[in-house]
VOPAGU-2260 file (C-alpha; in pm, 1 decimal, decimal comma):
REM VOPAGU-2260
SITE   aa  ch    i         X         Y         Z
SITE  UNK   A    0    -936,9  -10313,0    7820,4
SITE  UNK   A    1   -1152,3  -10151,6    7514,1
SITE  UNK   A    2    -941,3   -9910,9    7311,0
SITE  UNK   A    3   -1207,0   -9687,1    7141,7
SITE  UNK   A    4   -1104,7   -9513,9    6826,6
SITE  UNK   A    5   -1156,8   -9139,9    6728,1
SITE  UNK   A    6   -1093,6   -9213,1    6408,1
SITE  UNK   A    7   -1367,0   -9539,0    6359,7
SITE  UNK   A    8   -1503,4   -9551,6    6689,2
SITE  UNK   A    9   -1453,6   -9954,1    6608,0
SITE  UNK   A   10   -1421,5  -10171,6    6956,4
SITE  UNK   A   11   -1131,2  -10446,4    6988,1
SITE  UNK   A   12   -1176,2  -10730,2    7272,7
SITE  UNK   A   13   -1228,8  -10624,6    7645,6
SITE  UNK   A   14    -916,0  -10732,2    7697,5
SITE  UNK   A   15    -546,7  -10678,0    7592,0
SITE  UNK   A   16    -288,4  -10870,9    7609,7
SITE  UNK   A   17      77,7  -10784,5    7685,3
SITE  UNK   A   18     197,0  -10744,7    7377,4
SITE  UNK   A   19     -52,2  -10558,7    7256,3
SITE  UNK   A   20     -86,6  -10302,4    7533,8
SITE  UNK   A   21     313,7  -10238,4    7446,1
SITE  UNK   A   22     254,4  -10205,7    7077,9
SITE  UNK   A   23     -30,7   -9937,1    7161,0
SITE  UNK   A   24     175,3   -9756,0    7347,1
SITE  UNK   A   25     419,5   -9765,1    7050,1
SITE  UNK   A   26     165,3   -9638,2    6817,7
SITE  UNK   A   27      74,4   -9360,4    7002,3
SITE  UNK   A   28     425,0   -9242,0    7057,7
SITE  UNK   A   29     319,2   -9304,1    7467,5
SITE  UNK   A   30     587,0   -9416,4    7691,7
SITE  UNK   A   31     618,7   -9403,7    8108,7
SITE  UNK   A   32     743,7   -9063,3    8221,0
SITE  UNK   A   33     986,0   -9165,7    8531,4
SITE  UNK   A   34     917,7   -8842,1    8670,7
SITE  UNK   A   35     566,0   -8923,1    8754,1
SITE  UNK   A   36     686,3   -9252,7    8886,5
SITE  UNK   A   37     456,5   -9431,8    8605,0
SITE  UNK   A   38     439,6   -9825,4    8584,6
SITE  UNK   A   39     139,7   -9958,5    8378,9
SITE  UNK   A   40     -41,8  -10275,5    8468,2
SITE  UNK   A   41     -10,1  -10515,9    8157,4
SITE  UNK   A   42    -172,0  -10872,2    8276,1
SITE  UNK   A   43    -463,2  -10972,4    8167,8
SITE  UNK   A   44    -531,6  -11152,9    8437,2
SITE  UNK   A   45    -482,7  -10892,5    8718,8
SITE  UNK   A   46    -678,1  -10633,6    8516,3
SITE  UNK   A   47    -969,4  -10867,7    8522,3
SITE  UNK   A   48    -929,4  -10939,0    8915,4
SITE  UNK   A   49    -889,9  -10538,0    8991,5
SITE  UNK   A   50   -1244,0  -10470,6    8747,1
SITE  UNK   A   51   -1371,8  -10748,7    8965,4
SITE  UNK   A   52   -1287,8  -10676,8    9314,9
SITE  UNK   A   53   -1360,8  -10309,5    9235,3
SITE  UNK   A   54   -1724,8  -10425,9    9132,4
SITE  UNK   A   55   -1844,5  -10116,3    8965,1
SITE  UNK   A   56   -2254,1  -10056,0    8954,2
SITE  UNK   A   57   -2406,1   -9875,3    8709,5
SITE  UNK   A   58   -2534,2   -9596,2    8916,9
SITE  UNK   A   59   -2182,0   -9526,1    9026,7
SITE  UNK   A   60   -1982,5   -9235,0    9000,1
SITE  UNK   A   61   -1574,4   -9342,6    8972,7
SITE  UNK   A   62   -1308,8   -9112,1    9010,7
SITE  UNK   A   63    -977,1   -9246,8    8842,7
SITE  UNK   A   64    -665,4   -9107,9    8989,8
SITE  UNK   A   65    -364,9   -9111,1    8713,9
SITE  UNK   A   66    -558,8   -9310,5    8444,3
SITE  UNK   A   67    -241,4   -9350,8    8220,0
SITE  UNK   A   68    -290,9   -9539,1    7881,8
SITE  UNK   A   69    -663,6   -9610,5    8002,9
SITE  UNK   A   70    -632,6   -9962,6    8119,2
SITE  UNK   A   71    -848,5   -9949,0    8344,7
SITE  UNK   A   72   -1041,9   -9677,0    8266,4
SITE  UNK   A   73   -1177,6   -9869,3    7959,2
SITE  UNK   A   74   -1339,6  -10141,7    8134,7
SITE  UNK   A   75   -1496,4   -9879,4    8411,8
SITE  UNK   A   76   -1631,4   -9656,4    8129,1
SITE  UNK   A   77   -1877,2   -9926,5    8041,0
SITE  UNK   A   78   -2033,9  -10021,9    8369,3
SITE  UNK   A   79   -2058,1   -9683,1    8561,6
SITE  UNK   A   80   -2301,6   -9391,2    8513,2
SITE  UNK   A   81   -1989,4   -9132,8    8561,3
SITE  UNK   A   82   -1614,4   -9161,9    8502,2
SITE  UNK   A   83   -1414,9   -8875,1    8593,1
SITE  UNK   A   84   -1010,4   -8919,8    8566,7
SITE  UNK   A   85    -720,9   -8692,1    8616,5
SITE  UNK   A   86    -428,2   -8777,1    8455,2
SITE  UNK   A   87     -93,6   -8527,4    8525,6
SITE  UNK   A   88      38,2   -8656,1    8212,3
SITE  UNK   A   89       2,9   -8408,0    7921,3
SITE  UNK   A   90      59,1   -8713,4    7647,1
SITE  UNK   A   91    -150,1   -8941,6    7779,8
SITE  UNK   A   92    -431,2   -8696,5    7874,3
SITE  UNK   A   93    -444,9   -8622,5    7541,5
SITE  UNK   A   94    -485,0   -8950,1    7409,9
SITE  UNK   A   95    -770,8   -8998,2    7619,4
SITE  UNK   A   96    -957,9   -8741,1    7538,5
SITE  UNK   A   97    -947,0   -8825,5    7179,2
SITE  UNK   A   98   -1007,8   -9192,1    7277,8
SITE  UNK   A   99   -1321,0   -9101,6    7495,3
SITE  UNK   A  100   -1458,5   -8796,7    7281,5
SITE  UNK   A  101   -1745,0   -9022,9    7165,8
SITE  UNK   A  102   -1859,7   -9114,7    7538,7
SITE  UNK   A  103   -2039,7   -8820,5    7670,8
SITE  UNK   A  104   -2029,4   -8985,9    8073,2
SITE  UNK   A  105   -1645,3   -8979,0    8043,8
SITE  UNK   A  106   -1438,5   -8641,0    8174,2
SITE  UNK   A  107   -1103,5   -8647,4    8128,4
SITE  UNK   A  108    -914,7   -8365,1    8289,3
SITE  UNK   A  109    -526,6   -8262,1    8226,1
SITE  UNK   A  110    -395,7   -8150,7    8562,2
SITE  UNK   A  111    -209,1   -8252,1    8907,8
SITE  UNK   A  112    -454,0   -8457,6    9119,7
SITE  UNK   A  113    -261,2   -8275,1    9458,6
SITE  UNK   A  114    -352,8   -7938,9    9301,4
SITE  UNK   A  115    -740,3   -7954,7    9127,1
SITE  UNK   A  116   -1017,1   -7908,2    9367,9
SITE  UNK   A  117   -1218,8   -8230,7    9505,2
SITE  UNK   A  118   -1482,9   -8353,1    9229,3
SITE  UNK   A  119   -1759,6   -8379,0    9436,7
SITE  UNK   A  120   -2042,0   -8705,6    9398,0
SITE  UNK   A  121   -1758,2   -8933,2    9367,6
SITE  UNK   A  122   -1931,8   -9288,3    9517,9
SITE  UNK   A  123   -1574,8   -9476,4    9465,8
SITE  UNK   A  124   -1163,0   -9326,7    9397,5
SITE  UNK   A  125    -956,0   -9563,1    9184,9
SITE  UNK   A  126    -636,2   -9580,8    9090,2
SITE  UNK   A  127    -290,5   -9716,2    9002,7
SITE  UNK   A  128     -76,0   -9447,4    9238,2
SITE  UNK   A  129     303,2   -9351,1    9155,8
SITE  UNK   A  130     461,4   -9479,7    9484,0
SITE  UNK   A  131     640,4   -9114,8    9508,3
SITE  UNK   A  132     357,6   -8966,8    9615,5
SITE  UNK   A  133      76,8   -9204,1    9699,9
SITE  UNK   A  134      59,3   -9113,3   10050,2
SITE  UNK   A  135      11,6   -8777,6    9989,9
SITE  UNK   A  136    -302,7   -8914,2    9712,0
SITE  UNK   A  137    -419,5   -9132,0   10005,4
SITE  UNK   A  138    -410,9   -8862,9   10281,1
SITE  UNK   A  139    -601,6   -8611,2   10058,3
SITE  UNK   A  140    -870,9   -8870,8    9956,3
SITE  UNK   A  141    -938,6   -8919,5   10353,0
SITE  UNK   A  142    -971,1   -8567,8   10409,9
SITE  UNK   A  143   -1159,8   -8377,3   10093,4
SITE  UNK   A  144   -1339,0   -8660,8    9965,8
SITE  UNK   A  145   -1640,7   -8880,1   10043,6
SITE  UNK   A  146   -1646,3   -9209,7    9912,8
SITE  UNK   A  147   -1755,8   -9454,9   10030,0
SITE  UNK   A  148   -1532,6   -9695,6    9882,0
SITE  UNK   A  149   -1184,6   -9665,5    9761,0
SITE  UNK   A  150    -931,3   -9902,5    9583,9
SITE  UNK   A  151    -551,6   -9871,6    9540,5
SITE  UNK   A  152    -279,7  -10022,5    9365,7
SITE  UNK   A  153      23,0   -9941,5    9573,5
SITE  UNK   A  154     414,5  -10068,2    9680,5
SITE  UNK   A  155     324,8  -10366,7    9953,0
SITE  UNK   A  156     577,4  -10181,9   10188,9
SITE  UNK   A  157     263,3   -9890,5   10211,9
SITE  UNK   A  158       0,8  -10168,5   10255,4
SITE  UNK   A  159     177,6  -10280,5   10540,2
SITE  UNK   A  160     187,2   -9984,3   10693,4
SITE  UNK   A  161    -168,2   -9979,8   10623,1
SITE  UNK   A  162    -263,8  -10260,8   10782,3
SITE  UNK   A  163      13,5  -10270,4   11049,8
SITE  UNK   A  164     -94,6  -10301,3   11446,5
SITE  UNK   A  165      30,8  -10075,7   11724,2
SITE  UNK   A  166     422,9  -10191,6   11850,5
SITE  UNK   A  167     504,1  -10320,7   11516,9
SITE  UNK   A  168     829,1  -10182,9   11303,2
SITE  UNK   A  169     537,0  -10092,3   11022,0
SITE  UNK   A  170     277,5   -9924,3   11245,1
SITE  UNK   A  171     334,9   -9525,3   11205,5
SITE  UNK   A  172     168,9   -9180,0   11176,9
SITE  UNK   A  173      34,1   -9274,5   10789,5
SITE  UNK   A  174    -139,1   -9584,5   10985,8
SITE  UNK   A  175    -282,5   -9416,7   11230,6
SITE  UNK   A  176    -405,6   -9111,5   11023,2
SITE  UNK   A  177    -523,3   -9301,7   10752,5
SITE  UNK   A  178    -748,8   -9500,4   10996,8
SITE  UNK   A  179    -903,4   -9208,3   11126,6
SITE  UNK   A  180   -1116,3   -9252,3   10839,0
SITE  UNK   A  181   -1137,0   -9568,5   10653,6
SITE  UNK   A  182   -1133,0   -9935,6   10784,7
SITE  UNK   A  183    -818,2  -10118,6   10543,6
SITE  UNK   A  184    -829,2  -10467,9   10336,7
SITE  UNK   A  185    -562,6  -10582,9   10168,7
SITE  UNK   A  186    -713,0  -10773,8    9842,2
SITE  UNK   A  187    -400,3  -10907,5    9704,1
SITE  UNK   A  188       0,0  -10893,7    9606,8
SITE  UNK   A  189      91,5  -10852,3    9240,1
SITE  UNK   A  190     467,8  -10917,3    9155,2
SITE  UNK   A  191     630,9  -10685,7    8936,3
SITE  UNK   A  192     685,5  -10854,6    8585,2
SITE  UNK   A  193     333,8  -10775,0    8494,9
SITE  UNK   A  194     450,3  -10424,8    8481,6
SITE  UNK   A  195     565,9  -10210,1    8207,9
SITE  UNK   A  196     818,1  -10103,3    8315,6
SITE  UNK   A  197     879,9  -10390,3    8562,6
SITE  UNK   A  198     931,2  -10223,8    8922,0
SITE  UNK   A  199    1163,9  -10340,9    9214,3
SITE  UNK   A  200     910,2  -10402,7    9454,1
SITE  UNK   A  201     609,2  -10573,5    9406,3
SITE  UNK   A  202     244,6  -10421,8    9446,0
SITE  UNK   A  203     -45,5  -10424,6    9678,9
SITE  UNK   A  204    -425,4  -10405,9    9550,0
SITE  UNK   A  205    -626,9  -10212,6    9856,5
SITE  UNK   A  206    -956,9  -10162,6    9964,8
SITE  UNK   A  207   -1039,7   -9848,0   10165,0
SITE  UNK   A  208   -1351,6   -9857,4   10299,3
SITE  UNK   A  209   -1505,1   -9525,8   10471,5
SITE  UNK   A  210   -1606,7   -9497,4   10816,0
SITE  UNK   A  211   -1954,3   -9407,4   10825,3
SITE  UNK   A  212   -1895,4   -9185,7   11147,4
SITE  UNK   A  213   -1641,4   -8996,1   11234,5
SITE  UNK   A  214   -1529,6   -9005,7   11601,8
SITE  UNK   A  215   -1364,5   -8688,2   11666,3
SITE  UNK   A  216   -1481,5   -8316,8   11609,1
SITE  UNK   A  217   -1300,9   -8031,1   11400,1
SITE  UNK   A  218   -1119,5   -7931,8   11724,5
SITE  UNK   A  219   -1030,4   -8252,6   11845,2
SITE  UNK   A  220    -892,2   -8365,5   11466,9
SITE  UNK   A  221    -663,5   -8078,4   11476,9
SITE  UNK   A  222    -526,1   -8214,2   11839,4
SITE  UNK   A  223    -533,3   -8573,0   11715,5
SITE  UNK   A  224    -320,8   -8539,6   11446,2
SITE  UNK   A  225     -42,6   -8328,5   11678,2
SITE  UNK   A  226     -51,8   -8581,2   11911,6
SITE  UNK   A  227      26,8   -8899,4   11639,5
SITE  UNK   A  228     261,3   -8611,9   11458,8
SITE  UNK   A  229     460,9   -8620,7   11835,1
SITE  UNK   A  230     430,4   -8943,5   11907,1
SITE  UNK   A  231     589,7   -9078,9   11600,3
SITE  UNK   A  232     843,8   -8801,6   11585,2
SITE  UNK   A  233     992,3   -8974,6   11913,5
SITE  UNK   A  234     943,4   -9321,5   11788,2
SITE  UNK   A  235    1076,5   -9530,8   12099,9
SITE  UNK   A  236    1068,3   -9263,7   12311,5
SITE  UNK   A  237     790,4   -9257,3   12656,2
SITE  UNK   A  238     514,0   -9061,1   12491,0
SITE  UNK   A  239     474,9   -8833,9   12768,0
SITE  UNK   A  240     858,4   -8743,7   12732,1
SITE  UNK   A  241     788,2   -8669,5   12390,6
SITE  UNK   A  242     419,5   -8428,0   12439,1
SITE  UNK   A  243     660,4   -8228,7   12641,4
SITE  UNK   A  244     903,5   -8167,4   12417,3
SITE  UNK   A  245     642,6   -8143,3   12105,4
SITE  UNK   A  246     773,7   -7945,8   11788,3
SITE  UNK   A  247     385,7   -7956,5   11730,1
SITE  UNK   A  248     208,5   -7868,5   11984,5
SITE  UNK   A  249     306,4   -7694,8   12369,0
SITE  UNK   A  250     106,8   -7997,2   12580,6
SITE  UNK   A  251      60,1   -7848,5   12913,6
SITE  UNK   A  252     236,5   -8100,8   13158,8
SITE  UNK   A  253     -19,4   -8117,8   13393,3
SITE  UNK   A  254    -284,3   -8192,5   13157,7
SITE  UNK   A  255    -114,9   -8474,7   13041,2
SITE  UNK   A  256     -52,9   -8640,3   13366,3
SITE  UNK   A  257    -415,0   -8617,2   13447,5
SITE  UNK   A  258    -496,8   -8710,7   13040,4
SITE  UNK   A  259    -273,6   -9035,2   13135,1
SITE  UNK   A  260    -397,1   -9113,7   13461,1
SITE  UNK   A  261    -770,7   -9074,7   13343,9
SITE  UNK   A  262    -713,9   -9277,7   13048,7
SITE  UNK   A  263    -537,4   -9551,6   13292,9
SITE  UNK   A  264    -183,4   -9537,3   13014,4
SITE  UNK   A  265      51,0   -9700,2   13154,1
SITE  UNK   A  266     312,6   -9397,4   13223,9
SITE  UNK   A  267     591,8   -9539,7   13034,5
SITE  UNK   A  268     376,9   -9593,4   12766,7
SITE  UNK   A  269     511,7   -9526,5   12417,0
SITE  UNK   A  270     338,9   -9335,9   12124,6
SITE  UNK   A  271     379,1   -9662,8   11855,4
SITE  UNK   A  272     234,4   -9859,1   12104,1
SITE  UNK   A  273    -160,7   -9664,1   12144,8
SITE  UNK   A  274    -378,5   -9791,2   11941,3
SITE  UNK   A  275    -609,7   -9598,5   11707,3
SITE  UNK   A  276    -913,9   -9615,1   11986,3
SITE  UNK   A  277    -642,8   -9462,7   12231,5
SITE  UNK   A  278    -503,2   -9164,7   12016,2
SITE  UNK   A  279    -896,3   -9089,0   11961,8
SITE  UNK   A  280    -961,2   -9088,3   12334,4
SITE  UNK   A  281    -649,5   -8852,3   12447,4
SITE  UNK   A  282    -732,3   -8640,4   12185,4
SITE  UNK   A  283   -1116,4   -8579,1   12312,5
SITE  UNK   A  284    -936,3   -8579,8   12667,1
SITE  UNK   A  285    -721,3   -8284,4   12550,8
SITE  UNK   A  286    -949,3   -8097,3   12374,9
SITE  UNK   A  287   -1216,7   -8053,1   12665,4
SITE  UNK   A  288    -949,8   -8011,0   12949,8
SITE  UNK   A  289    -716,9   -7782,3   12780,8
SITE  UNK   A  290    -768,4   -7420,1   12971,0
């Protein structure tokens, strides 16, 4: 990680170590705010592999989601074309700005990534997410963004519902929504004493890559996600016990017996156990048959 000074614009070593990472965090009077669910990476050695796997190009335009101290915003700043980050943190946003003053490719912006309006051009979304809210992060990337490419640090237990398959305790409305629009790879685990401070769980590293078409229309999206909404509301319940009972959506019960029997679903069928492919196809079912 390069720490750039305002003050000397002087360069230490790409890469800090523990110890100093805590002692600049000292200096600056910086400290994780609980409230924002911070935890900074501090290891060498899975800074390096994150850089690496994230394999930034110097056309690229990264967007860093909750950039903290700058850990890894350092490294990115001198390999990319663009760096935007948006850090909630008033402290730390300030310290960046003074840090990065010199570099005129760097933006830093002070503000709530749920709340600022989608930077547009971004070719890849980092970030290091609070584990509070990442789903909400992840579900707004999918929708309002772009990129082609994004990459996560986030609590395993989310990666597994990430990567989780249909009929398993894991597999759930986030898994299905999220792979509307991105295909999933889990990189790799890192434990939590190579946090500051050092969570309870450890951490996934993610790759998100961005389905190049998009199966379902404006229309059919809206049905799509009221049917995974109803299907996971009744978890372990026959899916076509739940449509009719949707908080959702009213499902017309004749539409979904001939939805079913078109689609060949077994009647007794339950929502956790459609696959991605089959929420896509009784959604486009829906939408055209619906009077």
């Amino acid at each position: 990680m390069t720490m750039v000074s305002s003050a000397s614009g002087k360069k230490k070593r790409s890469i800090l170590n523990k110890k100093e990472i805590l002692a600049y965090l000292k200096s600056q009077g910086l400290s994780p705010n609980r409230a924002y669910g911070q935890h900074f990476l501090i290891s060498e050695k899975y800074i390096e592999a994150i850089v690496t796997a994230i394999n930034p190009q110097p056309d690229d335009c990264i967007l860093e989601i909750g950039p903290g101290p700058g850990i890894l915003t350092s490294p990115l700043s001198r390999l990319v074309k663009k760096l935007f980050c948006i850090e909630i943190d008033a402290g730390f946003a300030h310290i960046l700005t003074e840090q990065f003053a010199a570099m005129a490719h760097v933006t830093i912006v002070h503000d709530d990534f749920l709340k600022v309006p989608p930077v547009r051009g971004c070719t890849r979304i980092v970030g290091n997410l609070p584990y509070n809210v990442s789903s909400q992060i992840i579900f707004r990337v999918a929708k309002h963004y772009s990129a082609s490419q994004c990459f996560f640090l986030i609590q395993k237990e989310m990666a597994g519902r990430l990567i989780a398959l249909p009929g398993s305790a894991m597999y759930s409305a986030f898994t299905v929504g999220i792979r509307l629009y991105f295909d999933v790879h889990k990189l790799f685990d890192i434990p939590p004493h190579v946090f500051y401070p050092e969570p309870k769980v450890y951490s996934t590293f993610v790759q998100l890559i961005r389905k190049k078409n998009m199966p379902l229309q404006d229309n059919e999206k809206e049905i799509f996600e009221q049917l995974v909404a109803t299907a996971f509301w009744a978890r372990r319940k026959m899916l076509k016990t739940a449509l009719k009972r949707s908080p959702y959506k009213t499902f017309d019960r004749s539409l979904i017996e001939r939805a079913f029997e078109a689609l060949d679903f077994d009647p007794g069928v339950r929502g956790e156990e459609l696959s991605l492919q089959d929420f896509i196809a009784l959604a486009q079912y829906c939408a055209y048959h619906e009077k």
